[in-house]
C-alpha positions in Angstrom: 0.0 0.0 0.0 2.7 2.4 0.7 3.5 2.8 -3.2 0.3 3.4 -4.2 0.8 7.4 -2.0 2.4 9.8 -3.8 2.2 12.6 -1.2 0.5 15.2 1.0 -0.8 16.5 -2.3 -3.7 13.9 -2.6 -4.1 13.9 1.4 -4.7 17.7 1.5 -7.3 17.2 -1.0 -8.9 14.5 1.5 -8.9 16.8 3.8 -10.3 19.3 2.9 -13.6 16.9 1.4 -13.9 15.7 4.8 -13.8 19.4 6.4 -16.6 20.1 4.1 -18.2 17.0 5.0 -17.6 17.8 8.8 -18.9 21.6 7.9 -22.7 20.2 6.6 -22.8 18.5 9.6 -22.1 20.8 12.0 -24.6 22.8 10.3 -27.7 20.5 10.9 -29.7 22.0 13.3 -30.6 18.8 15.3 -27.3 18.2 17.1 -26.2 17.4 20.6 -23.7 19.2 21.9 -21.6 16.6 22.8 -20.8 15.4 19.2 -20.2 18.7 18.1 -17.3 19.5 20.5 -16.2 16.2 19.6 -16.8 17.1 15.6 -15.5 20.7 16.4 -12.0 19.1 17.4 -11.8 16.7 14.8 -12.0 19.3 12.3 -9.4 21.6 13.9 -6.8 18.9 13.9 -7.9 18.7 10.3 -6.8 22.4 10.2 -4.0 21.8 11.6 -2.5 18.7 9.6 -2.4 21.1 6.6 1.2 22.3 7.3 2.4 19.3 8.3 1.4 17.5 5.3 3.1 20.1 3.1 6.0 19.6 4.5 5.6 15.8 4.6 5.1 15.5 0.6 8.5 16.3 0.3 10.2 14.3 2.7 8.2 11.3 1.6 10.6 10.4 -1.1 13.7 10.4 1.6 12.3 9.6 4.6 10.7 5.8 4.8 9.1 6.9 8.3 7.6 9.8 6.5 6.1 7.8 3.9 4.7 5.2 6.7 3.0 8.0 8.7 1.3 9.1 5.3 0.1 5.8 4.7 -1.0 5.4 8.5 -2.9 8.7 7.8 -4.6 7.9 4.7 -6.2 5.0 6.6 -6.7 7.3 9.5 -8.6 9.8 7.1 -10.8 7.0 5.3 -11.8 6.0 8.5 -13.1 9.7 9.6 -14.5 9.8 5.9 -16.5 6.6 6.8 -17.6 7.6 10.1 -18.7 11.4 8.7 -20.7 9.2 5.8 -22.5 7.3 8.8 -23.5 10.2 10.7 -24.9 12.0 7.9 -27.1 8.9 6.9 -28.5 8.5 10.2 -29.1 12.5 10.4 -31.2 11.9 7.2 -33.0 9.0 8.2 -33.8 10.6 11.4 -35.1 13.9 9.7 -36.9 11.6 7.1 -39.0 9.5 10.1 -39.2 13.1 11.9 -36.9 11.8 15.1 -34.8 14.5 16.7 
């Protein structure tokens, strides 16, 4: 799997679907509290990996621990994507059947 990433490039570009994914959610109006705070920090670490991923892009090529934690990010974002996908089903399900 680690051959198949070529860089920060095509993470940052993850990223920033799932922040808008994460922004249409924090939108709804029927939300607890509790999972926005938790949403809310998720997508300021999102934020925040920005940089870091810049800089990571480059090293990639030169740096096999770099390239690993790219990798070990990708999953970690795919996983987020899947879990933002789930929450916004059950929102619409929920707002379909008229449950709060």
């Amino acid at each position: 799997m680690a051959e198949k990433l070529y860089g920060g490039a095509y993470l940052s570009s993850f990223v920033d679907a799932i922040l808008e994914n994460l922004t249409s959610i924090l939108e709804e109006e029927e939300s607890s509290p509790e999972r926005n705070n938790l949403l809310l920090r998720l997508q300021n670490c999102l934020y925040e990996v920005g940089p870091v991923l810049d800089d990571a892009e480059l090293k990639q090529f030169t740096d096999k621990r770099v390239k690993k934690w790219l990798v070990d990010l990708q999953d970690a974002l795919y996983s987020a994507d899947d879990f933002l996908d789930e929450l916004s089903t059950k929102a619409a399900i929920a707002a379909a059947q008229g449950d709060p």
